[in-house]
Structure formats: structure tokens, C-alpha cells
C-alpha positions in Angstrom: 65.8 212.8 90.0 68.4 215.2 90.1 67.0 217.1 93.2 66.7 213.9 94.9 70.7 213.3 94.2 71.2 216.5 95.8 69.1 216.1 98.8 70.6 213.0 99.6 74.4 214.1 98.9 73.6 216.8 101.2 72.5 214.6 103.8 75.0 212.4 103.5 77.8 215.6 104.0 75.3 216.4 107.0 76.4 213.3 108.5 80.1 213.2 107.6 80.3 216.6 109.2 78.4 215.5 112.7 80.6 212.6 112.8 83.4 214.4 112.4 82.5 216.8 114.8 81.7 214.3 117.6 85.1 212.9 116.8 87.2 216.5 117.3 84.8 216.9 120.3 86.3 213.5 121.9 89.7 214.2 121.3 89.6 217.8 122.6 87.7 215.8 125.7 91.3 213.8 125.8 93.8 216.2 125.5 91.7 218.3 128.2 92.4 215.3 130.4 95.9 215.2 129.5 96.5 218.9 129.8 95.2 218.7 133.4 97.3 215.3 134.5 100.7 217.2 133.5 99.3 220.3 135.0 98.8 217.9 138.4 102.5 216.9 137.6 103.9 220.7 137.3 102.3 221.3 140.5 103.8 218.5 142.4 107.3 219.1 140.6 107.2 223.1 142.0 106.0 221.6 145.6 109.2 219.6 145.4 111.5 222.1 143.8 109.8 224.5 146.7 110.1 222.5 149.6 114.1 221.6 148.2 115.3 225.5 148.4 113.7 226.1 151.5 115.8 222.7 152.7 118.6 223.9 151.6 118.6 227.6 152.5 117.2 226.1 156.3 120.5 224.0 155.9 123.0 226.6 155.1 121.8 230.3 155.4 125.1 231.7 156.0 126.5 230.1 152.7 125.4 232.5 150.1 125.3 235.9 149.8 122.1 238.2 149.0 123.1 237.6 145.4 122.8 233.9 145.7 126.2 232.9 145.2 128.8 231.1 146.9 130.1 233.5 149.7 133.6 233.1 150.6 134.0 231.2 154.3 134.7 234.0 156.9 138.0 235.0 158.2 139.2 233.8 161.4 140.8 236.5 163.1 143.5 235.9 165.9 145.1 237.8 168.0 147.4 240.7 166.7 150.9 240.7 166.5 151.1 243.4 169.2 149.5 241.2 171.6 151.4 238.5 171.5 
């Protein structure tokens, strides 16, 4: 009687185990999905961020400097006091 017990409490942790199993299994399906719908989203936020510094640099090359940074406007020269 007692080996039957056992058996059958070892079957019955058998089947807790596979059901727990298939239930990891189907939320690591899910958060797969999930992982690859904000990796969809990253993509189309660095196309955007992309295409808006290209914009902007097609827009105003002159305005920075190599660094990046504002550059100051450029310096209208006139005529010389000599010439006048």
C-alpha cells in the first residue's frame, strides 16, 4: 500500500511539474512577442530620431560647429576706415 502511495504522489508531482512547465513555456512565448513589438517600436523611434538630425543638419549646416554646438553668426565685414 505504501508503494502504491508513492507511485501515485509521484505521478501526481509528474503532472504538477508538466503543467507548470507548459505554463513558463507560454509566458516566455508572450514576453517573446512583447520583446519583439517594442523592439519594432525602437526601430521606428531611431528611423525618426534619424531622419530628424539629418532635417535639421540639411536645414542649417552652417549653424554648428564640428563640435556640435552653437557657432557664433559670422562677422560682417565693411569697408575699412582707410577707404572711406
Amino acid at each position: 500500500m505504501a508503494i502504491a502511495k508513492d507511485i501515485l504522489d509521484a505521478l501526481k508531482s509528474v503532472i504538477l511539474l508538466t503543467d507548470r512547465v507548459t505554463s513558463i513555456g507560454d509566458s516566455v512565448k508572450a514576453l517573446a512577442r512583447d520583446v519583439r513589438d517594442m523592439n519594432e517600436r525602437l526601430i521606428r523611434v531611431e528611423a525618426t530620431i534619424d531622419l530628424m538630425t539629418r532635417a535639421a543638419f540639411a536645414i542649417r549646416p552652417a549653424a554648428l560647429d564640428a563640435t556640435g554646438q552653437s557657432a557664433p553668426p559670422p562677422r560682417l565685414v565693411g569697408p575699412s576706415e582707410g577707404e572711406r
